[in-house]
C-alpha positions in Angstrom: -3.4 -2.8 -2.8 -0.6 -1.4 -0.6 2.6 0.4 -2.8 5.2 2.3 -1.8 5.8 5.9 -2.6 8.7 7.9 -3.0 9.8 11.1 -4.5 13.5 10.9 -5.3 16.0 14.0 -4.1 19.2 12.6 -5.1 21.3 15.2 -3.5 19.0 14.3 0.6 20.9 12.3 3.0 17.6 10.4 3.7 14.9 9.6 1.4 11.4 9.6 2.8 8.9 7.0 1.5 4.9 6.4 2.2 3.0 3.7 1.8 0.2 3.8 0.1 -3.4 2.2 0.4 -6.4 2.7 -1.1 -5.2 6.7 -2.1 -4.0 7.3 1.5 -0.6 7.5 3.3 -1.1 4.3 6.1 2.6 5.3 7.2 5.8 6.9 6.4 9.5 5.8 6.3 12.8 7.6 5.5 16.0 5.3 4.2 19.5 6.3 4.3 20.3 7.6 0.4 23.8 5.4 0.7 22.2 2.6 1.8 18.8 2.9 0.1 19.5 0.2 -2.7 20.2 -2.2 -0.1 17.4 -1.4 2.6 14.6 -0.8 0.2 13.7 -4.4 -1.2 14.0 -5.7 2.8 11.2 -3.0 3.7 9.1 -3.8 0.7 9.2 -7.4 2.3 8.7 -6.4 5.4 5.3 -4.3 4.6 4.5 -7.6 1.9 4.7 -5.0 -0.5 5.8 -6.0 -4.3 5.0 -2.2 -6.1 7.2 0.8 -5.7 6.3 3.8 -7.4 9.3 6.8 -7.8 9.2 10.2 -9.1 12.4 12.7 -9.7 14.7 12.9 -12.2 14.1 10.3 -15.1 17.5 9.4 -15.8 18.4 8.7 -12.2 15.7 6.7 -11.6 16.0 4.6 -14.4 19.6 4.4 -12.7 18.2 3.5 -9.2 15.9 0.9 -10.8 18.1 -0.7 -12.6 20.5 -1.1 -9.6 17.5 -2.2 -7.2 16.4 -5.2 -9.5 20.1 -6.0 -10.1 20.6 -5.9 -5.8 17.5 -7.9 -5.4 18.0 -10.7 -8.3 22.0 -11.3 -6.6 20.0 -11.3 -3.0 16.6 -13.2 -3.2 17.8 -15.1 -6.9 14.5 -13.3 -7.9 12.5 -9.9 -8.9 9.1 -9.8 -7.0 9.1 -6.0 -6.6 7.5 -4.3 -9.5 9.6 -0.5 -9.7 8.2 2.1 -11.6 8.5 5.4 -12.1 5.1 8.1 -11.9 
């Protein structure tokens, strides 16, 4: 199963992701940090990916999650990405 992988610097301009299969990096993304709520769920789509995995500060990335469910359910009228954080 293919996930995406990201450790969280909330002070980065861009925010480097990997996706994940089988244990192993298959690629590597960055996302602008100002426009990462927005960009994030359209990559995950992109890849036909539907788990994201975070780590970094707790409180912000219960924060970010929160915001990225609440962007996707006003854009797709649905949650298919699983978010959690490691």
């Amino acid at each position: 199963m293919r996930k995406i992988v990201c450790v969280i610097a909330p002070f980065d301009a861009k925010q480097k992701l990997d996706i994940v299969e089988d244990h192993e990096v298959v690629d590597t993304f960055t996302l602008d940090t100002f426009t990462f709520i927005s960009t994030l769920p359209e990559k995950a789509k992109e890849y036909s990916i539907n788990e994201v995995a975070f780590a970094g500060p707790q409180v912000y990335l219960q924060g970010l999650i929160k915001r990225l469910q609440e962007h996707e359910l006003k854009t797709y009228s649905t949650n298919t990405i699983n978010y959690t954080i490691l």
